[in-house]
N, C-alpha and C positions, 0 to 999 in steps of 0.2 A: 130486607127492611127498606120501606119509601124515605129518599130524602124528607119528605117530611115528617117522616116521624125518627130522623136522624137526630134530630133537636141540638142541643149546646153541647151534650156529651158527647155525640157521636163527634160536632167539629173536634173538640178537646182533642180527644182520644186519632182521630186519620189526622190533622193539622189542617190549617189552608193554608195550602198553595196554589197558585195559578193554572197548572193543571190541573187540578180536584175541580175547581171553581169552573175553570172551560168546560170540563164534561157535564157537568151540573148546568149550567148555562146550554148548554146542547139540548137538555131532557128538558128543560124548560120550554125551550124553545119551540119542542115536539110537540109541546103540552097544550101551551097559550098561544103561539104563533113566535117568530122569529121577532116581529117588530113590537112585541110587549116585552120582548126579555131586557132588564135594565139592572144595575146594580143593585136597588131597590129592592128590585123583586126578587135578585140573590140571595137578598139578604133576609127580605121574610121566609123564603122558602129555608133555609136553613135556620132561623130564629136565632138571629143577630144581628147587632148593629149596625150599621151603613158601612157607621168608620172604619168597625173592622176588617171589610173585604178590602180597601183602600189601600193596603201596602200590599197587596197584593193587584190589584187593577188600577188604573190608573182613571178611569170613568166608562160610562157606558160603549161608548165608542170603542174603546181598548176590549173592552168585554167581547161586544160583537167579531169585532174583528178576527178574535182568537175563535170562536166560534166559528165562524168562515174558514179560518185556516186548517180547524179539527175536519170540519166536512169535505173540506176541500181533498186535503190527505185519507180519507175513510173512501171518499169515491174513485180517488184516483185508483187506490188499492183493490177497488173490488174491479174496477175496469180492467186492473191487469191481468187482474186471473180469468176475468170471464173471457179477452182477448187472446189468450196464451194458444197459439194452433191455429188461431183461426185467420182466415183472410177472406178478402172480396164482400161481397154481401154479408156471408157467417158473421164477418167482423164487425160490420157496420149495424149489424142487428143485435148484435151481443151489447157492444156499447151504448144504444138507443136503449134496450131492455134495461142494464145496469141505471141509466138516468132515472129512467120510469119507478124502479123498482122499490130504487133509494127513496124518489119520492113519496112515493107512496109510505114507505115505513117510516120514514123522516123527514116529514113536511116542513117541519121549521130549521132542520138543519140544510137540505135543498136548498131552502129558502135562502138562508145564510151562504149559499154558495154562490148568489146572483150578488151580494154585498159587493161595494164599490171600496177598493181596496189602493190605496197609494201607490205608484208606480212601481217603487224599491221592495213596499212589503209583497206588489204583487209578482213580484219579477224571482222574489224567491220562496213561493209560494207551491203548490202542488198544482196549483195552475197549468204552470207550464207541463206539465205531463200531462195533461189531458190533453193539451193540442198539439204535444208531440205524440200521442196516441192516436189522435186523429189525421194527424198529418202522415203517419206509417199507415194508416187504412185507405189514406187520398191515392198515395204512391203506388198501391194497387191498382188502382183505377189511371195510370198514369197522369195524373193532374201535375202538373207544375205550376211552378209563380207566374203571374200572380195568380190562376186560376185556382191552385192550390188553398190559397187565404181566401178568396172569395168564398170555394165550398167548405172549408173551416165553418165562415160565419153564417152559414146559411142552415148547415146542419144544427151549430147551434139553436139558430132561431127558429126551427121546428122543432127539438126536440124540447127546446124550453118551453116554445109558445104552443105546444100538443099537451103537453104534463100539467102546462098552468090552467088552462083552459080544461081539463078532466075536470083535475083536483077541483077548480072552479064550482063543477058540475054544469057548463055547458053544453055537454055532449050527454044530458042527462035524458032530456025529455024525444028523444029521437032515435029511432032504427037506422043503419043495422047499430049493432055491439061494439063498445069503441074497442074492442082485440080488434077484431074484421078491421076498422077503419086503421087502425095502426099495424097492421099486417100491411093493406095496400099501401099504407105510407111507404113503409122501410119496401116495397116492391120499386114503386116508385122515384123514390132515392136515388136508388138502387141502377134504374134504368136510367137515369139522369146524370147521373155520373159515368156512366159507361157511354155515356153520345152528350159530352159537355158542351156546349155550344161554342163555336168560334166566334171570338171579340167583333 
């Protein structure tokens, strides 16, 4: 059965709670994009009133957030397993594919994983296990501090700014096949890390 056609019984009958309401706010998210999902639009999508999601969320903001923290925990989990055995490149391909992958099946929760998150909420967040997942992939490649944080950020900003950029459909009207161009990516990475340049 589609949340919407969950209507006031189906609330009645599961309750709201803040976790019903986060995953709900997730599929929304996938649906209409990350930056349309609002209490609002919680509240039509389940057919009720504002007020009622309100002891349960505290406004939009609070909504999102919890929304970033579900995605944030969902990818970290799939990184691990997809990371489990592997090292050097393997490793560094597996986790690029797992970003890719997520996004593509869930655009608007992805999305919610770029959300700008408070220091404290983000410091105990799933966060930090992606970049201690990434930082066990660096120590393959012997990278130490600072160079270490340097390729932290850097893999980020290709693997987000390659995914946003598809999703876009940037890479729509041109040859080759963005696999091929994201194969040489992660080649290239790849080779980049193994001969990191000295400061």
């Amino acid at each position: 059965m589609s949340l919407k056609a969950y209507g006031r019984k189906g609330m009645a009958r599961a309750g709201l709670t803040p976790q019903r309401l986060t995953r709900a706010g997730a599929e929304l998210a996938d649906e209409v994009g990350f930056d349309h999902v609002t209490v609002s639009a919680l509240a039509r999508r389940f057919d009720v009133k504002v007020a009622s999601l309100y002891s349960h969320l505290r406004n939009s903001h609070d909504l999102k957030t919890r929304i970033a923290l579900l995605a944030l925990e969902e990818l970290a989990d799939r990184a691990a397993d997809a990371l489990a055995g592997r090292a050097g490149k393997d490793a560094l391909t597996a986790l690029a594919d797992v970003y890719r992958d997520y996004a593509r099946e869930h655009p608007g929760r992805y999305a919610a994983t770029q959300f700008r998150l408070d220091p404290a909420t983000a410091a105990a967040s799933a966060g930090v296990r992606h970049a201690q997942m990434t930082r066990a992939i660096l120590r393959g490649y012997d990278l130490t501090e600072p160079d270490q944080t340097h390729a932290v950020r850097l893999l980020g900003s290709v693997f987000h700014g390659y995914v946003s950029l598809e999703m876009g459909g940037g890479f729509s009207h041109s040859a080759p096949d963005t696999q091929q161009t994201w194969s040489r990516t992660m080649d290239a990475l790849d080779a980049l890390l193994r001969n990191w340049p000295e400061p």
